[in-house]
C-alpha positions in Angstrom: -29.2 -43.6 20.1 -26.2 -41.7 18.9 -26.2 -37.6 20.1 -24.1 -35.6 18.0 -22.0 -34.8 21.2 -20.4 -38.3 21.0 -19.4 -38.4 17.9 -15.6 -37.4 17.5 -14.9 -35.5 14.1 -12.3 -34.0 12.5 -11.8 -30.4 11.5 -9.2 -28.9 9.1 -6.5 -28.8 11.5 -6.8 -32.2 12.6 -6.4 -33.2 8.8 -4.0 -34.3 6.3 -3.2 -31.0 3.5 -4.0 -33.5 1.4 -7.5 -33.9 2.5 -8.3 -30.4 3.4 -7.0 -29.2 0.0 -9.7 -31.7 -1.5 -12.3 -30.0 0.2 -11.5 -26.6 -0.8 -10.7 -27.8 -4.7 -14.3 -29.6 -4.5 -15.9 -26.1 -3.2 -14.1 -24.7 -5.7 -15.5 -26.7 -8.2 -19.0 -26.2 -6.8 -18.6 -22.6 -7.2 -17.5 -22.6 -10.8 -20.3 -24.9 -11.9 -23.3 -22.9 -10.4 -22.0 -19.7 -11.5 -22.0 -21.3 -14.8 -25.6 -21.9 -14.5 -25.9 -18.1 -14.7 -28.9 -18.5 -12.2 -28.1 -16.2 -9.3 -29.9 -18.7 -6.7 -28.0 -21.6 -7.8 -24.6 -19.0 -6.8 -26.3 -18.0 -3.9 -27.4 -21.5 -2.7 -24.3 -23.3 -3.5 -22.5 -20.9 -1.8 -24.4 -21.1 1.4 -23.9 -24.8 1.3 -20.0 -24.4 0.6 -20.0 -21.6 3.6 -21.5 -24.2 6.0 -19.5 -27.5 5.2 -16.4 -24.9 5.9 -17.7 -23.9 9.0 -18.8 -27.7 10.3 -14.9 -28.3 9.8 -13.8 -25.2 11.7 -13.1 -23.0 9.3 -13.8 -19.3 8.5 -16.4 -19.8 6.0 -15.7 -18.8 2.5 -17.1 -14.8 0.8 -17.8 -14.9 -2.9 -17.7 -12.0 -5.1 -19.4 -12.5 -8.7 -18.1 -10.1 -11.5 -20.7 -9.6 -14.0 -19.1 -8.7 -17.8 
């Protein structure tokens, strides 16, 4: 069996722009489609989600801020 400390993975430095911009423009995407939902657990959970496939790649993580009008 596989343990996670063999496997060799890339993070965002290690990638092509191209690729790492993908990511981002995906989470983007994901962000702008549950804050369409206007449910504020969808935002919340997507965002969690997007925050931890940032950090599995070694970044920052991402903040949101949601404007209500």
């Amino acid at each position: 069996m596989m343990q996670i400390e063999d496997i060799k993975a890339l993070g965002f430095r290690q990638m092509h722009k191209v690729q790492a911009d993908a990511i981002l423009d995906l989470i983007g995407v994901a962000l702008n489609l549950a804050a369409l939902t206007n449910d504020y657990g969808v935002v919340e959970e997507t965002e969690a989600t997007c925050d931890e496939l940032v950090r599995l790649f070694g970044g920052n993580g991402i903040a949101l801020k949601v404007e209500t009008y």
